[in-house]
C-alpha positions as MATLAB code, in Angstrom:
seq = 'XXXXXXXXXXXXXXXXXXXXXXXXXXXXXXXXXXXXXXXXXXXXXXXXXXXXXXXXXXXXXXXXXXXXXXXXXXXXXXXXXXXXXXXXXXXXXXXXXXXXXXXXXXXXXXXXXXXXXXXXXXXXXXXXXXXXXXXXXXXXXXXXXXXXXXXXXXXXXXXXXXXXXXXXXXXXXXXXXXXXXXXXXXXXXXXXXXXXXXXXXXXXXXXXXXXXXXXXXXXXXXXXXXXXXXXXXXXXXXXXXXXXXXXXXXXXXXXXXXXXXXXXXXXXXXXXXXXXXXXXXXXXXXXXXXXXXXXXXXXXXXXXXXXXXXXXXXXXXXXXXXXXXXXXXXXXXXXXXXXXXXXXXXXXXXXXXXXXXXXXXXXXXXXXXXXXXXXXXXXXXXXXXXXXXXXXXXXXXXXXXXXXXXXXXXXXXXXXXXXXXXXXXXXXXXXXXXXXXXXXXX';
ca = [
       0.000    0.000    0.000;
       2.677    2.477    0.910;
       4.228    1.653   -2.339;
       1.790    2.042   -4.064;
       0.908    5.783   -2.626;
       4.699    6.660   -2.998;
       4.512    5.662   -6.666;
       1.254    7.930   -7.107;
       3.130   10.905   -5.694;
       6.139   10.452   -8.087;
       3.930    9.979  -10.962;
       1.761   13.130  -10.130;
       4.720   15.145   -9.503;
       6.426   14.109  -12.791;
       3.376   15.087  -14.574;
       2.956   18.794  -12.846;
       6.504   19.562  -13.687;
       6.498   18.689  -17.099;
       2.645   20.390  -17.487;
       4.208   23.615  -15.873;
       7.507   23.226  -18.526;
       5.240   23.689  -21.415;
       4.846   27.318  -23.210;
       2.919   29.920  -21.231;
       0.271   30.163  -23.830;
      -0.865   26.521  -22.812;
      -2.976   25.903  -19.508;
      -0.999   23.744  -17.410;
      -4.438   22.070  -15.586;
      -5.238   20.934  -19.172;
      -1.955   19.430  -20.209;
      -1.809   17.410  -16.570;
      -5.480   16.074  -17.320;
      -4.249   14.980  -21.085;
      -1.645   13.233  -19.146;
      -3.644   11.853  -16.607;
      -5.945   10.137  -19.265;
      -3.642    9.181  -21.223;
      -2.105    7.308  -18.080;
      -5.356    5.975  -17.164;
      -6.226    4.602  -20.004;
      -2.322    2.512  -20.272;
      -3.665    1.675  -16.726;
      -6.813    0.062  -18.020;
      -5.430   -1.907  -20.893;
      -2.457   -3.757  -18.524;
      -5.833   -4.070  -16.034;
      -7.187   -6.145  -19.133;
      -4.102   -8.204  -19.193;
      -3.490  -11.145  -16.768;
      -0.542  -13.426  -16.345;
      -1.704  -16.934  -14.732;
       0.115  -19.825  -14.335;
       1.427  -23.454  -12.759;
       4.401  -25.521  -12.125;
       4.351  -28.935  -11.175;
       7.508  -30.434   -9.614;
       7.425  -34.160   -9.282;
       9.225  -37.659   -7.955;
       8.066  -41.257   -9.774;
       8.667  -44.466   -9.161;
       7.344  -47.227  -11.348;
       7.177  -50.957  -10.296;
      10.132  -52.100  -13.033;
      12.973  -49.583  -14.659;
      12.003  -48.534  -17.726;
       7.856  -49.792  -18.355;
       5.680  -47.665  -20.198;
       3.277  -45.891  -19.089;
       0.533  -43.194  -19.360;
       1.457  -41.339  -15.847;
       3.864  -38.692  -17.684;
       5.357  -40.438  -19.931;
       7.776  -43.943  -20.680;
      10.618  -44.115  -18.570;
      13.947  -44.586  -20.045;
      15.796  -47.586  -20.139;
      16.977  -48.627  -17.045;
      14.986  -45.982  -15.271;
      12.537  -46.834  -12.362;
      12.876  -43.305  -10.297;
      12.896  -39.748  -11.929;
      12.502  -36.054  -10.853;
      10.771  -33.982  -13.688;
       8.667  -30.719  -14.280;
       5.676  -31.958  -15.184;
       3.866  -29.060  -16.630;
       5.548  -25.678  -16.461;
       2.887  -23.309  -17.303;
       2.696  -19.614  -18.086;
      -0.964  -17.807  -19.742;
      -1.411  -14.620  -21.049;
      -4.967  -13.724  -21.858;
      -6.663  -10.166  -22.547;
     -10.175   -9.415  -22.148;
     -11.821   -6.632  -24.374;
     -13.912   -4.322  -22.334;
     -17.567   -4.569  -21.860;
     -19.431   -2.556  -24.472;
     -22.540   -0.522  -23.836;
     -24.635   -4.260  -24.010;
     -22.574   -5.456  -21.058;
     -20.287   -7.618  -23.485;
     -16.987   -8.305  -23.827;
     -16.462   -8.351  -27.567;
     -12.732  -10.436  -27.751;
     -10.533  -12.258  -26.021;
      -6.850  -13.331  -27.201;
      -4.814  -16.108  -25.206;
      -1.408  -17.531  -25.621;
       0.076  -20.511  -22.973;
       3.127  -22.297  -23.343;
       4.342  -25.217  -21.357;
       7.970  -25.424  -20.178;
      10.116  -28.553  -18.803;
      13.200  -30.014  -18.991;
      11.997  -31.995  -22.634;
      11.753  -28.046  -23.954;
       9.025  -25.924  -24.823;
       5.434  -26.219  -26.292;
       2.584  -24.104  -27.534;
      -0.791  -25.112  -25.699;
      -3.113  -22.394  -26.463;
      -3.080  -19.520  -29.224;
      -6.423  -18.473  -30.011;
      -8.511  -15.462  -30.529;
     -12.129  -16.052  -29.310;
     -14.811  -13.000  -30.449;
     -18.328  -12.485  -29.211;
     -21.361  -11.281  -30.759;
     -21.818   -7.251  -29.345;
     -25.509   -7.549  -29.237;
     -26.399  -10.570  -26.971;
     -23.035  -12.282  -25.877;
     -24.751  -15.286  -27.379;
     -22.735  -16.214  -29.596;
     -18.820  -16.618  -29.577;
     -16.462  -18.131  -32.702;
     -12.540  -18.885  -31.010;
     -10.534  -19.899  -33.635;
      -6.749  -21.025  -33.047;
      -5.038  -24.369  -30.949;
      -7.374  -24.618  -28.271;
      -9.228  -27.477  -26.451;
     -11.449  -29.927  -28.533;
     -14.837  -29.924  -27.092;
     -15.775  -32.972  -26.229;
     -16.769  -34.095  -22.606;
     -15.458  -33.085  -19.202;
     -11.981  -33.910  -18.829;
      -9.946  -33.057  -22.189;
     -11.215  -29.434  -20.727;
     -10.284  -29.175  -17.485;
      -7.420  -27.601  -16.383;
      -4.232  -29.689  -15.508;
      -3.697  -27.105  -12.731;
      -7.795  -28.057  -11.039;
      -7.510  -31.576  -11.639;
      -7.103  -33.744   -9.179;
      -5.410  -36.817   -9.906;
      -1.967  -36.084  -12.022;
      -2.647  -37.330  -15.672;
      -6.375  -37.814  -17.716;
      -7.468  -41.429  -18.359;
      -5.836  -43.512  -20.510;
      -8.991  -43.266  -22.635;
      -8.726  -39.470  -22.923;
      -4.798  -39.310  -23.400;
      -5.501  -42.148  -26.123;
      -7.817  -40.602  -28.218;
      -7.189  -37.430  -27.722;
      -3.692  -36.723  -27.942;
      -2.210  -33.634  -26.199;
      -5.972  -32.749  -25.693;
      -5.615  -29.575  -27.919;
      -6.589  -29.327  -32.171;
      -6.310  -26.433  -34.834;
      -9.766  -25.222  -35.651;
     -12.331  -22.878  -35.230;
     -15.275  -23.555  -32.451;
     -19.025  -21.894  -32.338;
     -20.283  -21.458  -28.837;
     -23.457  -20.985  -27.704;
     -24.014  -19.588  -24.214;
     -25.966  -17.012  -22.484;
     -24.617  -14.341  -20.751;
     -23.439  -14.567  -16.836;
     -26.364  -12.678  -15.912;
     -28.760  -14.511  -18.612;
     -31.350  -17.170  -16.843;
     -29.960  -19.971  -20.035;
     -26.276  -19.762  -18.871;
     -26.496  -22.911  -17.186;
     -26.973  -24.236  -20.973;
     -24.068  -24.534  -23.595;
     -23.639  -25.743  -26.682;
     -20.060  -25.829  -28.393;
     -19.510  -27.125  -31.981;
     -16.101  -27.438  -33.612;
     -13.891  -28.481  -37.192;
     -10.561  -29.268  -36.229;
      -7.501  -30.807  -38.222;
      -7.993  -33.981  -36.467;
      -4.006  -34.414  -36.108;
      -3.882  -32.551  -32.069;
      -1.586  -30.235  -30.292;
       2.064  -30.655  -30.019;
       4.773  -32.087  -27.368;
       7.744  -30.956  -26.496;
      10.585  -30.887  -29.600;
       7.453  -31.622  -32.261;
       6.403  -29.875  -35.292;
       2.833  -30.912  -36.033;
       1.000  -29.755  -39.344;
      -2.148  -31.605  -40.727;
      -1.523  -34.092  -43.276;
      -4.967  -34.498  -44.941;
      -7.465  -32.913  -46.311;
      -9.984  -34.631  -44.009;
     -11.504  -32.546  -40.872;
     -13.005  -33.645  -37.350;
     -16.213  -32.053  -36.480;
     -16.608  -32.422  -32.774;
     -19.454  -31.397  -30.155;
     -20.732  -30.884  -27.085;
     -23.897  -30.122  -25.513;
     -23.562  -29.500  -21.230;
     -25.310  -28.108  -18.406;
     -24.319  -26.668  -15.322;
     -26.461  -26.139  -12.364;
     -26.593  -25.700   -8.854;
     -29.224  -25.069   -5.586;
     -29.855  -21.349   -4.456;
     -27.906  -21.822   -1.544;
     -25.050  -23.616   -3.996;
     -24.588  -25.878   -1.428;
     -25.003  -28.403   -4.331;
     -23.524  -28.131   -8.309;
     -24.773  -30.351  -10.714;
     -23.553  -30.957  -14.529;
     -23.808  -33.309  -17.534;
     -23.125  -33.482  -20.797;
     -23.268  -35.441  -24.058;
     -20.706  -35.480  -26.925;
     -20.026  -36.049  -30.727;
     -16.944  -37.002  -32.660;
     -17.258  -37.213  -36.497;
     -13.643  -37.572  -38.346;
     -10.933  -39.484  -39.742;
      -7.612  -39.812  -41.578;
      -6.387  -40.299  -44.893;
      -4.701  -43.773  -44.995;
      -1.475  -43.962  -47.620;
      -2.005  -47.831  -48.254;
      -4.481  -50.117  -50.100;
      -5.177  -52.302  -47.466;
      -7.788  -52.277  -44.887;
      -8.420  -54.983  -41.962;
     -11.861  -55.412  -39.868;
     -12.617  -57.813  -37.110;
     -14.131  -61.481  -38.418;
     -14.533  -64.535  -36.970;
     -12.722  -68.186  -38.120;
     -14.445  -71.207  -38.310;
     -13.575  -71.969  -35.331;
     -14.642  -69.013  -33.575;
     -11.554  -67.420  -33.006;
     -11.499  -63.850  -32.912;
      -9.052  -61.826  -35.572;
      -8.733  -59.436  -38.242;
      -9.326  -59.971  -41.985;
      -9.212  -58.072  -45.334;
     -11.823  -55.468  -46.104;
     -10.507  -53.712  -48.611;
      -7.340  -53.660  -51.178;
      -7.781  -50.366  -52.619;
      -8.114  -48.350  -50.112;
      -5.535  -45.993  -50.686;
      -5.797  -41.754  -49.962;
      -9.238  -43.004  -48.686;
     -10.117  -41.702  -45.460;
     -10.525  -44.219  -42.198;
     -13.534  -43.058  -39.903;
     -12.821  -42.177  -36.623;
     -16.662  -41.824  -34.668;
     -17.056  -41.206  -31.036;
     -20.349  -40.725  -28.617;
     -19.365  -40.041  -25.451;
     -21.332  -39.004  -21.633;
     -20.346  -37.281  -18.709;
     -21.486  -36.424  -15.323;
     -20.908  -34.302  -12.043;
     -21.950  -33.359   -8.949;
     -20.517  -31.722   -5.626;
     -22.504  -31.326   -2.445;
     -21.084  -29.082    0.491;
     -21.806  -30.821    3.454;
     -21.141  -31.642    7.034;
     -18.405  -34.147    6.529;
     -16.678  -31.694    3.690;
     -17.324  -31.586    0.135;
     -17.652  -34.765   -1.931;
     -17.858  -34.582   -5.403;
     -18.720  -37.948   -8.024;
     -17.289  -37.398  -11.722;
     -17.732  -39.527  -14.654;
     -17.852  -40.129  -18.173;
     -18.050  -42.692  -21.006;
     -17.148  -42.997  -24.326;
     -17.348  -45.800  -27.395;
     -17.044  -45.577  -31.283;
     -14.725  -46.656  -34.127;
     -11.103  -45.915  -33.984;
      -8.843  -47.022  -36.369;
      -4.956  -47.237  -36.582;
      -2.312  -49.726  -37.376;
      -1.652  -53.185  -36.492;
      -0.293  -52.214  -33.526;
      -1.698  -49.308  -31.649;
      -4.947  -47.437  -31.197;
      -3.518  -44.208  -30.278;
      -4.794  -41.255  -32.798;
      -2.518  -40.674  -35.650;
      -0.471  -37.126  -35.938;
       1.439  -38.183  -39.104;
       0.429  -40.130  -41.718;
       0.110  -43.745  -41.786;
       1.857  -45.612  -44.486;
       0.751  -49.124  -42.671;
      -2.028  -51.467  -43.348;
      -5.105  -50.320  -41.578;
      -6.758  -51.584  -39.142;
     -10.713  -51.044  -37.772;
     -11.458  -51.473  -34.127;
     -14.370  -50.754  -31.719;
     -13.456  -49.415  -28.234;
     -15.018  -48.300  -25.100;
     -13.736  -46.428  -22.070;
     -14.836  -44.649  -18.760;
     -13.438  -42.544  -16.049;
     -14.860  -42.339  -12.628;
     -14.052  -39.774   -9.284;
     -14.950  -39.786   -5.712;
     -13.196  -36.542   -4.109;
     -13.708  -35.969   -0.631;
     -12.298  -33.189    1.438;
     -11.810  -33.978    5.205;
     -13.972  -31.838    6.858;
     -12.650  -28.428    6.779;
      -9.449  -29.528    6.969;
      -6.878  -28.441    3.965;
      -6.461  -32.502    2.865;
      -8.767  -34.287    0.280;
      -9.087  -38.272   -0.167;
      -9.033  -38.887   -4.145;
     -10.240  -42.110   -5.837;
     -10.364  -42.713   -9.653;
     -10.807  -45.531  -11.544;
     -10.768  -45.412  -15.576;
     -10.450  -48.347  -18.029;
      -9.235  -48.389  -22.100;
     -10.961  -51.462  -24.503;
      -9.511  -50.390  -27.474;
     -11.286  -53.434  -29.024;
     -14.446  -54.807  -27.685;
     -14.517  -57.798  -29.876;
     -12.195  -59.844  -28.152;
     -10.794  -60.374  -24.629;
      -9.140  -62.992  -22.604;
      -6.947  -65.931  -24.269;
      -8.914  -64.438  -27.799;
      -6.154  -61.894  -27.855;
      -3.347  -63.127  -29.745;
      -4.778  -66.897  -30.306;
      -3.543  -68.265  -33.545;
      -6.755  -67.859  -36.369;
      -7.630  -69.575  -39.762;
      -8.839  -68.563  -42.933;
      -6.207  -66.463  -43.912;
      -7.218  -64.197  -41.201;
      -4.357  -62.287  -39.119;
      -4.612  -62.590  -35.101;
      -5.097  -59.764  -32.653;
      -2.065  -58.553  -30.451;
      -0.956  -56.144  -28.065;
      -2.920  -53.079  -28.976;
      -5.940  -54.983  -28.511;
      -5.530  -55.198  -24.619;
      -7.814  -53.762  -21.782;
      -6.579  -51.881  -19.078;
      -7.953  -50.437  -16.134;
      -6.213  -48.436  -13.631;
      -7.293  -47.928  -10.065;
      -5.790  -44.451   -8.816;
      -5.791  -43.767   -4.927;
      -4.351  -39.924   -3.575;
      -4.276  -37.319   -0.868;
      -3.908  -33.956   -1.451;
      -3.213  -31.633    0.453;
      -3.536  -27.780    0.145;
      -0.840  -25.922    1.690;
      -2.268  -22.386    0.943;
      -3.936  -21.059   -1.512;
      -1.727  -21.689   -3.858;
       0.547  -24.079   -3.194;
      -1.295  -28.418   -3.178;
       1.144  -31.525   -2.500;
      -0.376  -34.812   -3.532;
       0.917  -38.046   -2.986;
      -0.667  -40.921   -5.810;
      -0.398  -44.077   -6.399;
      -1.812  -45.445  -10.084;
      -2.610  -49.169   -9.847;
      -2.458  -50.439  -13.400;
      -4.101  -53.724  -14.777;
      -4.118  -55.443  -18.133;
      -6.243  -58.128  -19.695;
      -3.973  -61.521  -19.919;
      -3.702  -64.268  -22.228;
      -2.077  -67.274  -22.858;
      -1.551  -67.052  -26.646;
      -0.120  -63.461  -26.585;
       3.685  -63.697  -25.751;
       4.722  -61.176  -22.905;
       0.978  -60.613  -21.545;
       1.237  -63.959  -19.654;
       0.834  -61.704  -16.329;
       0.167  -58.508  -15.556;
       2.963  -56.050  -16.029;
       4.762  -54.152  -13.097;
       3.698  -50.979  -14.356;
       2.436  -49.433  -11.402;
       3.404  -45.479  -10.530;
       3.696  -43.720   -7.042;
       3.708  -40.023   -8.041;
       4.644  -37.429   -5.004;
       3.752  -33.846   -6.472;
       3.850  -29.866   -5.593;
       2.216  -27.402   -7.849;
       2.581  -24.205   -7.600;
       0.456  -21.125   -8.527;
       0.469  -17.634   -9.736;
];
């Protein structure tokens, strides 16, 4: 505060001694009040401007060194216990000011993420609203698809350290090139609780660290999302839901396509659809559900989260994971299914919160068990590794040291579908994580 006034005094006496330098002829008062506006309005447009941001300091350890895994990242070779910067976040974002309808007309945001694998772009994008109702907004730029609950929410709000394997599967880095309609009533309007977001994207997502990533089709995703978000009078108790729409694909660069058939025998694999398939595009179709509520409450808040997803998604032979380049290999047409599920309770009014999550990944519902990788006849090729289920069970504390600073301690508990006839998936993997975590705010 006393800064603050001592900076006022310097800046008003600055301005009286250079209004009272000027030529005779000119009123001083008037020159100081040019000044003063002109000042105020610099004032108002850094106002506009804010600077948010994260980091996220970590330790890992993973049940054997180097096992893959969807908690941050593979470990290296040889590697069962790491330090890294998870996400190293900083936003810029200006807000236009409210026009004589109440409405802020534009809004412009750029985030990068910084850690020791180097730097990325997460958001760029320029987001402009109708001046008449505040209705309607277009944001075009990289910016988050819109599709269900979690690909949304912030890294920095979310409670357990990574998405789902379902999310980080098909929706790689989260983020896409496009523009996106919104349709929203104002803060104030009685339909905000209602919105409706529709999107075309490149389909190919945002980038990691040390990537270039460019679309490399002609083909584009249309993606959307209708939610609602609601709560009591006394908003003692929020409520939300939402259902979602993925309609896309890639071009595939071969002639051959595979879909799931059945041998004589009744053995699950994959045989030949199509040989002429090439510069064709592969669908990738998604429908996808999600639910939330908190309730405030006597023992603290508790909160339930959820959401499912199925559709088509295609790749190669041997993953399911969508494509950011273009694929060369045979194709291959798969089914899937997925879900994610919280239960968040804070301890009272105490600063610690109990998290439990539990997600599973089918990236091909048409076969399970000893189906998965058993030998098939007919000419028809057998499943493999990319068509096993996991699920994880996630258990975590949290707890919130101040406002912002929150230390968690989580452990991921990961489990894959076995079978006999698939070499190396005998057991279950050691691929379980412990991840101790600090983020910080600004």
């Amino acid at each position: 505060m006393k800064k603050t006034f001592c900076s006022l005094l310097i800046i008003t006496a600055g301005l009286f001694g250079q209004a009272f330098a000027q030529d005779v002829t000119e009123n001083p008062m008037d020159t100081l009040t040019r000044r003063v506006a002109a000042i105020q309005n610099t004032l108002d447009v850094i106002n506009r401007i804010k600077f948010t941001g994260y980091l996220q300091p970590q330790f890992q350890y993973i049940d054997s060194s180097g096992a893959a895994t969807f908690a941050g990242g593979n470990f290296s070779s040889g590697v069962d216990k790491r330090f890294m910067i998870r996400r190293g976040r900083v936003k810029i974002q200006y807000d236009a000011p409210l026009n004589d309808n109440n409405v802020s007309t534009s809004q412009y945001v750029f985030q990068i993420d910084a850690s020791e694998k180097g730097l990325t772009i997460k958001d760029v994008y320029a987001k402009f609203t109708d001046p008449w109702s505040g209705w309607f907004s277009i944001t075009g730029g990289m910016q988050n698809r819109p599709f269900g609950f979690e690909i949304g929410y912030s890294s920095g709000l979310r409670e357990s350290p990574e998405r789902a394997r379902l999310s980080q599967t098909i929706f790689r880095n989260e983020r896409d090139l496009g523009y996106m309609l919104t349709i929203q009533g104002p803060k104030l309007s009685n339909w905000n609780w209602l919105k409706l977001e529709v999107g075309m994207f490149n389909g190919t997502g945002g980038p990691s660290a040390l990537e270039n990533i460019g679309d490399f089709d002609k083909y584009k995703d249309l993606i959307g999302h209708l939610s609602i978000a609601r709560s009591n009078k006394s908003e003692t108790i929020k409520y939300g839901g939402g259902v979602s729409a993925y309609m896309g694909g890639f071009r595939l660069d071969n002639d051959t396509v595979y879909s799931i058939a059945t041998d004589t025998a009744g053995v699950t694999g994959f045989k030949i659809e199509e040989t002429k398939f090439k510069g064709k595009e592969l669908k990738r179709e998604y429908i996808g559900a999600d639910g939330q509520i908190s309730i405030d409450w006597a023992p603290g808040i508790t909160t339930l989260r959820g959401e499912y997803v199925a559709g088509n998604q295609p790749n190669v032979s041997g993953s399911t994971t969508s494509p950011f380049v273009a694929v060369t290999a045979n194709g291959y047409k798969r089914k899937f299914n997925g879900a994610y599920f919280y239960f968040l309770q804070n301890v009272l009014q105490t600063p610690l919160q109990v998290i439990v999550k539990y997600d599973w990944y089918d990236p091909n519902t048409e076969v399970e068990g000893d189906q998965v990788g058993k030998t098939v006849a007919n000419g028809l090729k057998k499943t493999g590794a990319a068509d096993v289920k996991y699920t994880t069970l996630g258990l975590g504390l949290a707890y919130r040291w101040d406002a912002n600073v929150k230390i968690t301690a989580y452990y991921d508990m990961v489990k894959n579908e076995t079978s006999t006839n698939l070499s190396g998936w005998t057991q279950d993997l050691k691929d379980n994580v412990f991840t101790l975590r600090m983020q910080v705010k600004f």
